[in-house]
Jmol script that loads the backbone (N, CA, C; Angstrom):
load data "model"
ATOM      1  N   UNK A   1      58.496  33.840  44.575  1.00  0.00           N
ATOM      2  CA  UNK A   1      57.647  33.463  43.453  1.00  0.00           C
ATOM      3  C   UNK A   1      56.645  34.573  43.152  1.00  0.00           C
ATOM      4  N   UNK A   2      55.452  35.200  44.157  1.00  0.00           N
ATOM      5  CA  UNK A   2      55.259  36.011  43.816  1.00  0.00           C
ATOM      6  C   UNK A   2      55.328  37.352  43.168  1.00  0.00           C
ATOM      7  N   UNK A   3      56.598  37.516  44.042  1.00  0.00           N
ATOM      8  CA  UNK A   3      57.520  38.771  43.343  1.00  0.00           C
ATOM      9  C   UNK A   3      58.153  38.408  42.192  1.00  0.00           C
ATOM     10  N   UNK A   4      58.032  37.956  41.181  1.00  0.00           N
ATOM     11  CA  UNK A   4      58.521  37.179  40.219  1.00  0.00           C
ATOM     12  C   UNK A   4      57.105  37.149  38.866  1.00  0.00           C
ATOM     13  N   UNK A   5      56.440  38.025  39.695  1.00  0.00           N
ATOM     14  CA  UNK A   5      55.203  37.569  38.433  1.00  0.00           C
ATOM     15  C   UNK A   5      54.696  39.063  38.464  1.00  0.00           C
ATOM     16  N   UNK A   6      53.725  39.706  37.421  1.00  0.00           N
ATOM     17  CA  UNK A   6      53.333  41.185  37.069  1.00  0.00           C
ATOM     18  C   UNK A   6      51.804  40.970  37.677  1.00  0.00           C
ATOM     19  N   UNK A   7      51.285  40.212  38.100  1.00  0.00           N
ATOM     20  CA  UNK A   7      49.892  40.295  38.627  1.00  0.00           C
ATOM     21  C   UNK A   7      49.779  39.596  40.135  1.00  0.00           C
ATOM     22  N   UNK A   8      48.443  40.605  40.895  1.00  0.00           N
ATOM     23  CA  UNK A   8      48.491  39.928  42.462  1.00  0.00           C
ATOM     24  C   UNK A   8      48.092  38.493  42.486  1.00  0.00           C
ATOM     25  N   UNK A   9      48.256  37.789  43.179  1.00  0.00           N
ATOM     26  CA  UNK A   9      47.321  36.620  43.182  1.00  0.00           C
ATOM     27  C   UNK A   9      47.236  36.508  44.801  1.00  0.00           C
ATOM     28  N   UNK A  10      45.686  36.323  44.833  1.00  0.00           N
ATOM     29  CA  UNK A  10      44.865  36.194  45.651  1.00  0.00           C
ATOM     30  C   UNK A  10      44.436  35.160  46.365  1.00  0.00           C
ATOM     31  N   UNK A  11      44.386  34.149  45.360  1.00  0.00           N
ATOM     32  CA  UNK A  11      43.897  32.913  46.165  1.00  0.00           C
ATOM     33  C   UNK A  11      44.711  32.263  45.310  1.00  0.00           C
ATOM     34  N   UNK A  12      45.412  30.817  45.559  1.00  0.00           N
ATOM     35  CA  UNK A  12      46.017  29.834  44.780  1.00  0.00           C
ATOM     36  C   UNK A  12      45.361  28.395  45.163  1.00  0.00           C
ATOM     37  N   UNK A  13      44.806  27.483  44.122  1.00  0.00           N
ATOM     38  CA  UNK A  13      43.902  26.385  44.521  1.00  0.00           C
ATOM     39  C   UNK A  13      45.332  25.196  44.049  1.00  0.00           C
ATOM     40  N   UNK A  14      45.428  24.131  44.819  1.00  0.00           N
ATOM     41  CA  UNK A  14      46.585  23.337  44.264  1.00  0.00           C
ATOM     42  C   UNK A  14      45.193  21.838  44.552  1.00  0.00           C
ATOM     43  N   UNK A  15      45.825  20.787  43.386  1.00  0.00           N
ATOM     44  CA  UNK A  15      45.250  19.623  43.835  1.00  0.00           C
ATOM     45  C   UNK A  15      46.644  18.805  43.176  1.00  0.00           C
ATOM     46  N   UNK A  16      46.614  17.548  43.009  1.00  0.00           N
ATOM     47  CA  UNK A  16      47.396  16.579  42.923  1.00  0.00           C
ATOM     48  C   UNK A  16      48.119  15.994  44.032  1.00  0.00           C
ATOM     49  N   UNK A  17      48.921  14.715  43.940  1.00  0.00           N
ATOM     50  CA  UNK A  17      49.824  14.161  45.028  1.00  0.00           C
ATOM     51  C   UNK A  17      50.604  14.871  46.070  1.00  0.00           C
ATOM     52  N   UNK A  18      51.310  15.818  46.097  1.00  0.00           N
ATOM     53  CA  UNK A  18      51.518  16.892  46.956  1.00  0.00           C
ATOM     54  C   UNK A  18      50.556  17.614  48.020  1.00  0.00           C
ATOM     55  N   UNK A  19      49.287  17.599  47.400  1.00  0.00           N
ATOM     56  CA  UNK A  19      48.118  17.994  48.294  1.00  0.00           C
ATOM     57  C   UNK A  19      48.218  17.494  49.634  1.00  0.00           C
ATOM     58  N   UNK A  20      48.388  16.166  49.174  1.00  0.00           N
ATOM     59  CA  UNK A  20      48.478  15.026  50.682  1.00  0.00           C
ATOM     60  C   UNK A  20      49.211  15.027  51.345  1.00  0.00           C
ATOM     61  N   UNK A  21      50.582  16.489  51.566  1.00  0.00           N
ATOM     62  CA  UNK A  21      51.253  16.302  52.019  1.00  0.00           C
ATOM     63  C   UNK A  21      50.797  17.753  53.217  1.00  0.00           C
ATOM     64  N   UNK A  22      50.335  17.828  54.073  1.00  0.00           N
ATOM     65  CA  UNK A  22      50.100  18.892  55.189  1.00  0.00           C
ATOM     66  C   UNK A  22      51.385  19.901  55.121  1.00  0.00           C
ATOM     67  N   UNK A  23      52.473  19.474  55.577  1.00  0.00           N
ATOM     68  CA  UNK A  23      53.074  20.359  56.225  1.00  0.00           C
ATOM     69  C   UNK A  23      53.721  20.699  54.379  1.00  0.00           C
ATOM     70  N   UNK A  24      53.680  20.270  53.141  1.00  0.00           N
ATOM     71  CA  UNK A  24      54.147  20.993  51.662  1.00  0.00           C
ATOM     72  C   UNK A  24      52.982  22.473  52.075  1.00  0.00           C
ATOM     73  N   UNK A  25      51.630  21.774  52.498  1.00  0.00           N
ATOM     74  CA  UNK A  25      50.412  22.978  51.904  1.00  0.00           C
ATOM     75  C   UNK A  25      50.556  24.347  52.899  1.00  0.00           C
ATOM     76  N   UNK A  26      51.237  24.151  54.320  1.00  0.00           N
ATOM     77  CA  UNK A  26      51.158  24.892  55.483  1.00  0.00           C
ATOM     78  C   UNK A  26      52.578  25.755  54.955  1.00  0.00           C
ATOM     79  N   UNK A  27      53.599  25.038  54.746  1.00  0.00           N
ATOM     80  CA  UNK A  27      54.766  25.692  53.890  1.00  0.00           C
ATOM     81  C   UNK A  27      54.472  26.800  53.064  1.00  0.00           C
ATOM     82  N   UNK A  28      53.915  25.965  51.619  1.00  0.00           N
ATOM     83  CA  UNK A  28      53.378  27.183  50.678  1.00  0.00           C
ATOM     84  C   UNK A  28      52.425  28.374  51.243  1.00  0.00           C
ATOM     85  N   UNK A  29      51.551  28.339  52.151  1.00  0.00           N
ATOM     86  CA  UNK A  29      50.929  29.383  52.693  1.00  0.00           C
ATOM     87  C   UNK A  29      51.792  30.401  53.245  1.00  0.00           C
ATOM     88  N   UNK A  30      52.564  29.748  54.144  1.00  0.00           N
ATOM     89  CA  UNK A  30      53.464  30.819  54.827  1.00  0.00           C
ATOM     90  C   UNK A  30      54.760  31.419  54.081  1.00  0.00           C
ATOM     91  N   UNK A  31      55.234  30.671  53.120  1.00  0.00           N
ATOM     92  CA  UNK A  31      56.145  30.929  52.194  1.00  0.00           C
ATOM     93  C   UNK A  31      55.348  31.685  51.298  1.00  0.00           C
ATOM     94  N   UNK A  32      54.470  31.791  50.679  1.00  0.00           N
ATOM     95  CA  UNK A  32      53.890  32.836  49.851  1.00  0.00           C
ATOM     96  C   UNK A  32      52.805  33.572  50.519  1.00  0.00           C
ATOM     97  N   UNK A  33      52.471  33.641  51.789  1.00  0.00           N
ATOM     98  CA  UNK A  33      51.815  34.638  52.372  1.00  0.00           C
ATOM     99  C   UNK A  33      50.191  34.805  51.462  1.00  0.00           C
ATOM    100  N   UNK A  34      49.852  33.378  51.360  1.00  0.00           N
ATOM    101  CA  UNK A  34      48.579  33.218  50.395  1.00  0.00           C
ATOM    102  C   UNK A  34      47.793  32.177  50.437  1.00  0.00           C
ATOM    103  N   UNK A  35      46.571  32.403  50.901  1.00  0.00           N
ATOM    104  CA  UNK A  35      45.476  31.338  51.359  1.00  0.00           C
ATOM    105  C   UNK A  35      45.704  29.858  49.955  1.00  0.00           C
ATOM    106  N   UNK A  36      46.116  28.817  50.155  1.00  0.00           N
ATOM    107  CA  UNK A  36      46.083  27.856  49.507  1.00  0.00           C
ATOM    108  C   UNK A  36      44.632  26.694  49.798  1.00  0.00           C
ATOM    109  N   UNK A  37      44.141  26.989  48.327  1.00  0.00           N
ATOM    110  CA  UNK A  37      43.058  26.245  48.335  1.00  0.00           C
ATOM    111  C   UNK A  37      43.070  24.810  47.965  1.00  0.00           C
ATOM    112  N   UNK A  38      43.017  23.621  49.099  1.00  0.00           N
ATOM    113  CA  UNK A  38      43.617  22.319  48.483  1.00  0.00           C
ATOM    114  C   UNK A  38      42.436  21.966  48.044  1.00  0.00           C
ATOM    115  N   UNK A  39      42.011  21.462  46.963  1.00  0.00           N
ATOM    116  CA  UNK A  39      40.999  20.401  46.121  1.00  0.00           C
ATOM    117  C   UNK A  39      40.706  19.519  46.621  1.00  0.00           C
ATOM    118  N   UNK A  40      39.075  19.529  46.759  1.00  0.00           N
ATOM    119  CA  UNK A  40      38.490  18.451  47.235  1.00  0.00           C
ATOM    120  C   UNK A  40      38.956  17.105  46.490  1.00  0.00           C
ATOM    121  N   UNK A  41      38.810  17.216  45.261  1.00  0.00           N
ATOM    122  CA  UNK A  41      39.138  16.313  44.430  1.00  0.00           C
ATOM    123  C   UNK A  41      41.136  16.460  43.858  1.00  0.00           C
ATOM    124  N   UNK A  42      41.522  15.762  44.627  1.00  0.00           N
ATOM    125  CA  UNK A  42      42.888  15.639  44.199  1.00  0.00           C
ATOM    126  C   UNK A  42      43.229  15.012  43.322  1.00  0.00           C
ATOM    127  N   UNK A  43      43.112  14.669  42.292  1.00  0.00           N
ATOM    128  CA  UNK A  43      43.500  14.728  40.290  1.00  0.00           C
ATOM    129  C   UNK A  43      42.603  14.629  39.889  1.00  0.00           C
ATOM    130  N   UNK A  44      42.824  16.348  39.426  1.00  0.00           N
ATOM    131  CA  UNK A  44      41.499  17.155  38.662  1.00  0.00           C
ATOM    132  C   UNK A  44      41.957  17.032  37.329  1.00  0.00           C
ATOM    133  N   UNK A  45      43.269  16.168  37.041  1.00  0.00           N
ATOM    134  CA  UNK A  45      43.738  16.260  35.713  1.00  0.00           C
ATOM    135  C   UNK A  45      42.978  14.853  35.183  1.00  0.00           C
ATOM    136  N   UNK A  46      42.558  14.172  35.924  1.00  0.00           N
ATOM    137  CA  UNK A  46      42.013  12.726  35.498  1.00  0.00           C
ATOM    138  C   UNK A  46      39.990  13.380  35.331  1.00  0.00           C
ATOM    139  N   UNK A  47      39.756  14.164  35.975  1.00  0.00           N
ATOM    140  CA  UNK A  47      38.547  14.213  35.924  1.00  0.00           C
ATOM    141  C   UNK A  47      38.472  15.187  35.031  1.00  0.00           C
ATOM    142  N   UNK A  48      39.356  15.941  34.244  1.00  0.00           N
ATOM    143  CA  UNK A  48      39.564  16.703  33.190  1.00  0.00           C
ATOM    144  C   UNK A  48      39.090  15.680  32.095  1.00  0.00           C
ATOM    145  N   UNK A  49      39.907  14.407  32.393  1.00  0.00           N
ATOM    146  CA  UNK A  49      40.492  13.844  31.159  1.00  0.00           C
ATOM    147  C   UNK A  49      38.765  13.183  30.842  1.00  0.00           C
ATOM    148  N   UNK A  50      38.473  12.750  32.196  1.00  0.00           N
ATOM    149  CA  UNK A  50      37.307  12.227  31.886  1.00  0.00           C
ATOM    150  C   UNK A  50      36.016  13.057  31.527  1.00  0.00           C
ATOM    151  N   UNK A  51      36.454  14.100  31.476  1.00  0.00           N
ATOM    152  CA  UNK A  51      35.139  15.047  31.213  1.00  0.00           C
ATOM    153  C   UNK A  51      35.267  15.271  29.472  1.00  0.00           C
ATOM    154  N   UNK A  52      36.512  15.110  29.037  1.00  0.00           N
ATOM    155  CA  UNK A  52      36.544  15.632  27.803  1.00  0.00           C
ATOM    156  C   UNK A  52      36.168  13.869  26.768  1.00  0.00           C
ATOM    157  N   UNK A  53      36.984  12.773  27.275  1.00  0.00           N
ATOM    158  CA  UNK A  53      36.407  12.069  26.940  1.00  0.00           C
ATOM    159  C   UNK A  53      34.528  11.624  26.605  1.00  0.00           C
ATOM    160  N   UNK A  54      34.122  12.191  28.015  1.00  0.00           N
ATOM    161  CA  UNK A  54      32.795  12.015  28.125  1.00  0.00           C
ATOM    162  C   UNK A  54      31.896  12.523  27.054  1.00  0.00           C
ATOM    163  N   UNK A  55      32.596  14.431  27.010  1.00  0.00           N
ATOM    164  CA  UNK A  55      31.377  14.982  25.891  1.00  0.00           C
ATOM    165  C   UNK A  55      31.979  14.591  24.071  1.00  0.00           C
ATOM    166  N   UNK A  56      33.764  13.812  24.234  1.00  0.00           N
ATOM    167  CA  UNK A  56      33.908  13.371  22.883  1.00  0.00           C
ATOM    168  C   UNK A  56      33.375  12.256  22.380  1.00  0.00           C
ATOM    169  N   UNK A  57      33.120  11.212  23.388  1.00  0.00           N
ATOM    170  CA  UNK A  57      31.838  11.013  22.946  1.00  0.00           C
ATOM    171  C   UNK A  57      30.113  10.632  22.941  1.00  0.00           C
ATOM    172  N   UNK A  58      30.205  11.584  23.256  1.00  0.00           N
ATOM    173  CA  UNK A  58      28.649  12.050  23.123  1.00  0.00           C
ATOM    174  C   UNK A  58      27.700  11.642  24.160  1.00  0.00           C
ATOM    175  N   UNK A  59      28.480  10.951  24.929  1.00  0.00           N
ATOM    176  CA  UNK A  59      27.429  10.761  26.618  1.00  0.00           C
ATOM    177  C   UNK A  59      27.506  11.993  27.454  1.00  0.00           C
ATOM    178  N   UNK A  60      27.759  13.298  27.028  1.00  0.00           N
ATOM    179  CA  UNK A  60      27.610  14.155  27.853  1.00  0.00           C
ATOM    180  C   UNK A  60      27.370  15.442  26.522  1.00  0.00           C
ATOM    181  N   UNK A  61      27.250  16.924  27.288  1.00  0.00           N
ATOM    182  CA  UNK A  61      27.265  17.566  26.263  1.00  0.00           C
ATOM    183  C   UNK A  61      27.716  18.718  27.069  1.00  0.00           C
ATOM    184  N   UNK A  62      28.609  19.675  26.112  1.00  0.00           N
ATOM    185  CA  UNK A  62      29.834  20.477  26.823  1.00  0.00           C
ATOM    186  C   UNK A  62      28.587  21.344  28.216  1.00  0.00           C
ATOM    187  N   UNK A  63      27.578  22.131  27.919  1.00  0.00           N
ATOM    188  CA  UNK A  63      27.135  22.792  28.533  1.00  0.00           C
ATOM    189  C   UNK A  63      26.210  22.187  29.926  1.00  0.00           C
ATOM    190  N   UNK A  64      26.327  20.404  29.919  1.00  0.00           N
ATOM    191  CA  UNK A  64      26.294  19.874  31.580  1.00  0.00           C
ATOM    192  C   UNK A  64      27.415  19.762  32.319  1.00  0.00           C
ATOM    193  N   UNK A  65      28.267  20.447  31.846  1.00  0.00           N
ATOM    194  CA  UNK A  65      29.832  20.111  32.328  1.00  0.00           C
ATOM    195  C   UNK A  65      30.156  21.643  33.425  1.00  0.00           C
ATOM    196  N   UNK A  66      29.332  22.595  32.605  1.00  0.00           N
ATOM    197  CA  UNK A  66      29.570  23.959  33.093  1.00  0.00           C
ATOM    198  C   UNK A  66      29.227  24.322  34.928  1.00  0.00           C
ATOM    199  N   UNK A  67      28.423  23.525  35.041  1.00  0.00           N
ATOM    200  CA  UNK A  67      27.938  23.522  36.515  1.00  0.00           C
ATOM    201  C   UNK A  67      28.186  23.165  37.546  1.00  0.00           C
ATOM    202  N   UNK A  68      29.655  21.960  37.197  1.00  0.00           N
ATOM    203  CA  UNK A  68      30.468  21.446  37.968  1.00  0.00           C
ATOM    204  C   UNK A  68      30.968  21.733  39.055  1.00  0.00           C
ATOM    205  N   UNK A  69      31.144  21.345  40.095  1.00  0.00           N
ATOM    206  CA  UNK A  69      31.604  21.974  41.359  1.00  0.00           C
ATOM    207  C   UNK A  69      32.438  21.341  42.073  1.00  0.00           C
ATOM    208  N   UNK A  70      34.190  21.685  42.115  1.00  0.00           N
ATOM    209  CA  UNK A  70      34.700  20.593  42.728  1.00  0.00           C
ATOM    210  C   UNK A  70      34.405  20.699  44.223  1.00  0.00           C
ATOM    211  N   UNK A  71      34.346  19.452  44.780  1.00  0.00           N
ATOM    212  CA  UNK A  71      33.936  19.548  46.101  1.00  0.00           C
ATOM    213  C   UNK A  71      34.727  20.074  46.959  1.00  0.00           C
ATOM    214  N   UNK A  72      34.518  20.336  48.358  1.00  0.00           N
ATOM    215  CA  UNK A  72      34.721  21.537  49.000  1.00  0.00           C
ATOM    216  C   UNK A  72      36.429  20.302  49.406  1.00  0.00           C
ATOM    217  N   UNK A  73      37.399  21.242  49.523  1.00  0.00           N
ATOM    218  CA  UNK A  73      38.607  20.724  49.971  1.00  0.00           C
ATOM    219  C   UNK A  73      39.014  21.689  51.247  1.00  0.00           C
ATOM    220  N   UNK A  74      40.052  21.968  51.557  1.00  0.00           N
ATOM    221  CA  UNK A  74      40.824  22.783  52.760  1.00  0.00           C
ATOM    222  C   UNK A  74      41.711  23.243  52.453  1.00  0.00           C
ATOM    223  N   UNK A  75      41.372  24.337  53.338  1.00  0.00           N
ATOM    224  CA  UNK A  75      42.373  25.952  52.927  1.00  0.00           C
ATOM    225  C   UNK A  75      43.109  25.971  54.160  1.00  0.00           C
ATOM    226  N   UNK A  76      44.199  26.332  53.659  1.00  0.00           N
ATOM    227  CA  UNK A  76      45.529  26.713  54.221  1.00  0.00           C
ATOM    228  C   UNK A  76      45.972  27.881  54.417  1.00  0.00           C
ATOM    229  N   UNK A  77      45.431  28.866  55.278  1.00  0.00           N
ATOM    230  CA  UNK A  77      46.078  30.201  55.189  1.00  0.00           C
ATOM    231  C   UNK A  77      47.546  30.474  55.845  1.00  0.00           C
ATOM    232  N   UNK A  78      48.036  31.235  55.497  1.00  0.00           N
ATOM    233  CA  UNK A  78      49.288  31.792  56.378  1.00  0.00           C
ATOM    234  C   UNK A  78      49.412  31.898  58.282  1.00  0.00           C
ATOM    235  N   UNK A  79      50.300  30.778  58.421  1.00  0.00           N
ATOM    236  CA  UNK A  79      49.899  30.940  59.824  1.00  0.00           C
ATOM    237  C   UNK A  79      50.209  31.693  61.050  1.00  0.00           C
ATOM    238  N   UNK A  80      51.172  33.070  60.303  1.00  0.00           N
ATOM    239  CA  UNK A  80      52.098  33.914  60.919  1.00  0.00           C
ATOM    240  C   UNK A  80      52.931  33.839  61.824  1.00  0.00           C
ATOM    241  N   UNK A  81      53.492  32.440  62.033  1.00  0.00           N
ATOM    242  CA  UNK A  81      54.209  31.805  62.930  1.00  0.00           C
ATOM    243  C   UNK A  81      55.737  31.711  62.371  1.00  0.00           C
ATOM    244  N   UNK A  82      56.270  32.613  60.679  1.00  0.00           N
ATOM    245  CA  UNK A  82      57.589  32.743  60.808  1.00  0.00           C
ATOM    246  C   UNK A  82      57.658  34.423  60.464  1.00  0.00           C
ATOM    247  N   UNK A  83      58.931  34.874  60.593  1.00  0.00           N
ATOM    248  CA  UNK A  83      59.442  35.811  61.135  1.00  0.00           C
ATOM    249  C   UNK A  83      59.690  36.085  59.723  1.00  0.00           C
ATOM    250  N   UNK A  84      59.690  37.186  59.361  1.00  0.00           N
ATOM    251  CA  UNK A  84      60.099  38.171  58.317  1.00  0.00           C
ATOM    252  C   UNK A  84      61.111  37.504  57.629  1.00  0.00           C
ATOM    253  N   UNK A  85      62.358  37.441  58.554  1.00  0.00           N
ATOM    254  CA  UNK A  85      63.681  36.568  58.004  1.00  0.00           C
ATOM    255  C   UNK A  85      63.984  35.553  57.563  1.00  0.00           C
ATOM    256  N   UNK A  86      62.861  34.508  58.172  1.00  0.00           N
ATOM    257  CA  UNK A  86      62.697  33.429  57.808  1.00  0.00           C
ATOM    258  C   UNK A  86      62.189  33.398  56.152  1.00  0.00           C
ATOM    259  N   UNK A  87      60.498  34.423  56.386  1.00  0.00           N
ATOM    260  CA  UNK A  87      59.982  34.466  55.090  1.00  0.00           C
ATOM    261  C   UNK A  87      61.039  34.738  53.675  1.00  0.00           C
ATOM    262  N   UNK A  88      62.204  35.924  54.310  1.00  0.00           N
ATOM    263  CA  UNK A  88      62.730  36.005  52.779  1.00  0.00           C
ATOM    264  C   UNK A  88      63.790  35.029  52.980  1.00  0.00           C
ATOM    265  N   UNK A  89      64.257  34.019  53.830  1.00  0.00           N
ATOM    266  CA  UNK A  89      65.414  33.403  53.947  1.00  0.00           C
ATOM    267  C   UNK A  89      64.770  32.140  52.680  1.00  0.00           C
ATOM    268  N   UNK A  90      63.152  31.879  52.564  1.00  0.00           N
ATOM    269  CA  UNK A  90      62.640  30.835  51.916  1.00  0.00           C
ATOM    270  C   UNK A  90      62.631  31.355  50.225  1.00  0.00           C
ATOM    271  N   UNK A  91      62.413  32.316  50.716  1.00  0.00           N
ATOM    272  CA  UNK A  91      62.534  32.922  49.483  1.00  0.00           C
ATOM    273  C   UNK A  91      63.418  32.729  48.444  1.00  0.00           C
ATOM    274  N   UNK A  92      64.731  33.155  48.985  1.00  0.00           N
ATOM    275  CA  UNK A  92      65.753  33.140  48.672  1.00  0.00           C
ATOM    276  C   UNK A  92      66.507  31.639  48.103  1.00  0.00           C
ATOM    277  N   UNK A  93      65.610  30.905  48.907  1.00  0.00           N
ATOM    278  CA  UNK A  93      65.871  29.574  48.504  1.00  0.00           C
ATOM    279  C   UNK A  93      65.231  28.886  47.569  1.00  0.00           C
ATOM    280  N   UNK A  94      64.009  29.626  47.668  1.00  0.00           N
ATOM    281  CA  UNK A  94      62.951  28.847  46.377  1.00  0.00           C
ATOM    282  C   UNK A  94      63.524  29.652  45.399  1.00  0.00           C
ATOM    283  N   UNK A  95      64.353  30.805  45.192  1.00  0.00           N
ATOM    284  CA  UNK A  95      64.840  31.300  43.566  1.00  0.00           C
ATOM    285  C   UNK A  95      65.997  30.520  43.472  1.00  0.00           C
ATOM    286  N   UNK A  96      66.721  30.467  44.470  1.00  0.00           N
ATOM    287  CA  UNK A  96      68.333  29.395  44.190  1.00  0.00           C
ATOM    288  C   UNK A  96      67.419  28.096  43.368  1.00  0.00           C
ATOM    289  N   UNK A  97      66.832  27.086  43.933  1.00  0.00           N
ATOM    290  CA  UNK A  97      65.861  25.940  43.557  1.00  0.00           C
ATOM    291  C   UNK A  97      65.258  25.960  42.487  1.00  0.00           C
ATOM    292  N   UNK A  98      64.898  27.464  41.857  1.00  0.00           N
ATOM    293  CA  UNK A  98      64.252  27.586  40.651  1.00  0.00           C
ATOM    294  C   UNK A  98      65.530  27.598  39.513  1.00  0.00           C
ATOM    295  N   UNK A  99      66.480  28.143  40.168  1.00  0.00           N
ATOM    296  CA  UNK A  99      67.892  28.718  39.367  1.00  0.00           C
ATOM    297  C   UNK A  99      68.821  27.462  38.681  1.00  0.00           C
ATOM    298  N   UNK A 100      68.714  26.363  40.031  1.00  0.00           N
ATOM    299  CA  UNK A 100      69.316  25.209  39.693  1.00  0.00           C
ATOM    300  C   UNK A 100      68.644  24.254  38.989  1.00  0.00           C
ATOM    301  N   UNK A 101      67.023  24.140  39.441  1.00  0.00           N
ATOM    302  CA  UNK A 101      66.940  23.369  38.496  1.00  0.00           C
ATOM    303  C   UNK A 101      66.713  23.640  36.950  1.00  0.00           C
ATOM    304  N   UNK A 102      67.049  24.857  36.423  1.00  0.00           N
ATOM    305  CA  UNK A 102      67.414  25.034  34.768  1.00  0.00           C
ATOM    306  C   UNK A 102      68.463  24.692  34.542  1.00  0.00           C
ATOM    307  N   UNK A 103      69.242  23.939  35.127  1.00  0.00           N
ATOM    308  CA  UNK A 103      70.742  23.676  34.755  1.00  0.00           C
ATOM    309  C   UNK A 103      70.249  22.204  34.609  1.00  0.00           C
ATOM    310  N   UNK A 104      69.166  21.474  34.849  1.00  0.00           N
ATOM    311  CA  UNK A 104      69.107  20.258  34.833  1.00  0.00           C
ATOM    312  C   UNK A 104      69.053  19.678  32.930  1.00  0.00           C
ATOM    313  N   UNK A 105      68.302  20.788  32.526  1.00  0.00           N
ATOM    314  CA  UNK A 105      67.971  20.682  31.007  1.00  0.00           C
ATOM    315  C   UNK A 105      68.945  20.813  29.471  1.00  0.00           C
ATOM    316  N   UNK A 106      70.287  21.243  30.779  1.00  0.00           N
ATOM    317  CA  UNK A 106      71.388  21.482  29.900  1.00  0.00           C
ATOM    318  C   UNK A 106      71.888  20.156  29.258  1.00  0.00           C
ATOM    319  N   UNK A 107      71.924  20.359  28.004  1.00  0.00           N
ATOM    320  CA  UNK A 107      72.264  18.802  27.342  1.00  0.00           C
ATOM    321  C   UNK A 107      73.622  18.562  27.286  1.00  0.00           C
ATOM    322  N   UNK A 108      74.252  19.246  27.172  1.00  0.00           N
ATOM    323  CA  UNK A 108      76.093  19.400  27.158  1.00  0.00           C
ATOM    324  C   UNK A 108      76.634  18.996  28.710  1.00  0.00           C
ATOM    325  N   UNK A 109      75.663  18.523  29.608  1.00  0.00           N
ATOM    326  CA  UNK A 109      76.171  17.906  30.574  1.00  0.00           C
ATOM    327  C   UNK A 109      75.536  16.652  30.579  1.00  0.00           C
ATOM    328  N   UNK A 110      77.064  15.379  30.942  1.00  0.00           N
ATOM    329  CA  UNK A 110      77.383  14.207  31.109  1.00  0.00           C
ATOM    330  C   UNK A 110      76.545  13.377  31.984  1.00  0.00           C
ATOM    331  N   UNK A 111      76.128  14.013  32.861  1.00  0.00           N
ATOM    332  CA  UNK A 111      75.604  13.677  34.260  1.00  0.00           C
ATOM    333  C   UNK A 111      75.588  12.150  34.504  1.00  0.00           C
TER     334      UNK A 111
END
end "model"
wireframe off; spacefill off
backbone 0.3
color backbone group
């Protein structure tokens, strides 16, 4: 995945249902060799929703919103506990996984 994109990335913050899963967040660290920042607040898409609701209407105003701080969650760094081979063996599998599932969208199949 990384190798797959034109810019470094440094830190990656994930929140939603998956969060809750330990060994998904310990995976992605070591599979992308990148500190994963899990969200204190796990659906930041609901507290999105409620923030925009809030200043649409008018019990809030965009610039008390700016100061926000999601609360502190847990980071997942790389735990150097797989082997080179392993790392690109995952690799290799998360592009097969990316590869197949575009075949899901094909409409000319019956399924």
């Amino acid at each position: 995945l990384i190798d797959d994109i034109p810019i470094q990335i440094r830190h990656i913050r994930a929140d939603g249902g998956v969060t809750q899963n330990e060994f998904v967040m310990q995976f992605l660290a070591d599979t992308l060799q990148s500190d994963i920042d899990k969200a204190g607040e796990i659906e930041m898409s609901s507290v999105g929703i409620a923030f925009i609701c809030g200043v649409a209407s008018g019990n809030w105003r965009k610039e008390q919103l700016l100061g926000f701080r999601n609360r502190e969650g847990e980071l997942f760094q790389p735990s150097g506990q797989i082997t080179e081979e392993q790392h690109e063996r995952n690799a290799c599998l998360w592009r097969r996984a990316i590869r197949c599932s575009m075949k899901w969208a094909d409409t000319d199949d019956d399924c």
